[in-house]
N, C-alpha and C positions, 0 to 999 in steps of 0.2 A: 822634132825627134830625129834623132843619125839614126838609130837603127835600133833590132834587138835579136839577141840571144834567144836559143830554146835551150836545153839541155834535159833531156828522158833515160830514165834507167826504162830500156824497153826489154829486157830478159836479163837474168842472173850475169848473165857473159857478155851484153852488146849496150850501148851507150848510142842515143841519138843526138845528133848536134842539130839543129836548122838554124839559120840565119836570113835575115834581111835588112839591108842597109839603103836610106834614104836618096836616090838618083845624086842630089845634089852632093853627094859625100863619094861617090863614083870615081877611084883613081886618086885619091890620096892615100892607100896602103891602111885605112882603118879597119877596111876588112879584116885585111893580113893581121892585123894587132889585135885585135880580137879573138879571131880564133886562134891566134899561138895562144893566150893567156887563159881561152874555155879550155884548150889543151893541156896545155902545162897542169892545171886543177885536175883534168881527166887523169892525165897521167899519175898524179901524187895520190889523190883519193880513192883512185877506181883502177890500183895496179889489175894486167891481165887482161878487163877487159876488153872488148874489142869498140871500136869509136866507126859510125855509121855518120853519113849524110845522104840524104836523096835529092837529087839534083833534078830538073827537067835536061832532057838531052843538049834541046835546043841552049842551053844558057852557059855558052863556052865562056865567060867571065867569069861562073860560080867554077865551073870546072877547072878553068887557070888559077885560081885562089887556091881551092884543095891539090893541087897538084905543086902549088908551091910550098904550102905547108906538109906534104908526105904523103899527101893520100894517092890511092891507087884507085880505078875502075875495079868493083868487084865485081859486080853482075847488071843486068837490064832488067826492070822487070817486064814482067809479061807484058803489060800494056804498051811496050816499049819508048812510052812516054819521057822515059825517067830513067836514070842511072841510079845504082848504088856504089857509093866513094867511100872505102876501109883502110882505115891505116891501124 
C-alpha cells in the first residue's frame, strides 16, 4: 500500500482531510499530488467550506506538505500535541 486518504464532512462549514503515506514513498511529491487532487474535489464539491488537517506538532514534514499546498497554522489544540492547518 503508498498510502490513504480520509476525507470527513465534520460540520456544515469545515471539511477534514487526514493522510498517511507509506515511509517508503517519502520524498517523491506523492503527497503533494494527492492532496492537491483531495483539494481540487474539496474545492468544486464543497464550495465555502472550510478544509481542516490536524497535524502532531512534532512532524515538520506533514507541516512542509500543507504549507506547500496553502494551508496556514490555525490554532494548537489544548493538549498542545497537535496543530490545526486551514486553508
Amino acid at each position: 500500500m503508498i498510502g490513504t486518504i480520509t476525507f470527513m464532512n465534520i460540520t456544515e462549514t469545515t471539511v477534514e482531510v487526514g493522510y498517511v503515506l507509506n515511509k517508503e514513498y517519502w520524498g517523491m511529491d506523492i503527497g503533494t499530488m494527492a492532496l492537491t487532487r483531495v483539494l481540487n474535489f474539496t474545492y468544486r464539491w464543497h464550495k465555502g467550506k472550510s478544509i481542516i488537517v490536524i497535524v502532531d506538532k512534532e512532524n515538520e514534514a506533514s507541516q512542509g506538505l500543507l504549507k506547500k499546498c496553502g494551508f496556514e497554522i490555525d490554532k494548537r489544540v489544548k493538549d498542545d500535541i497537535h496543530l490545526i492547518f486551514k486553508i
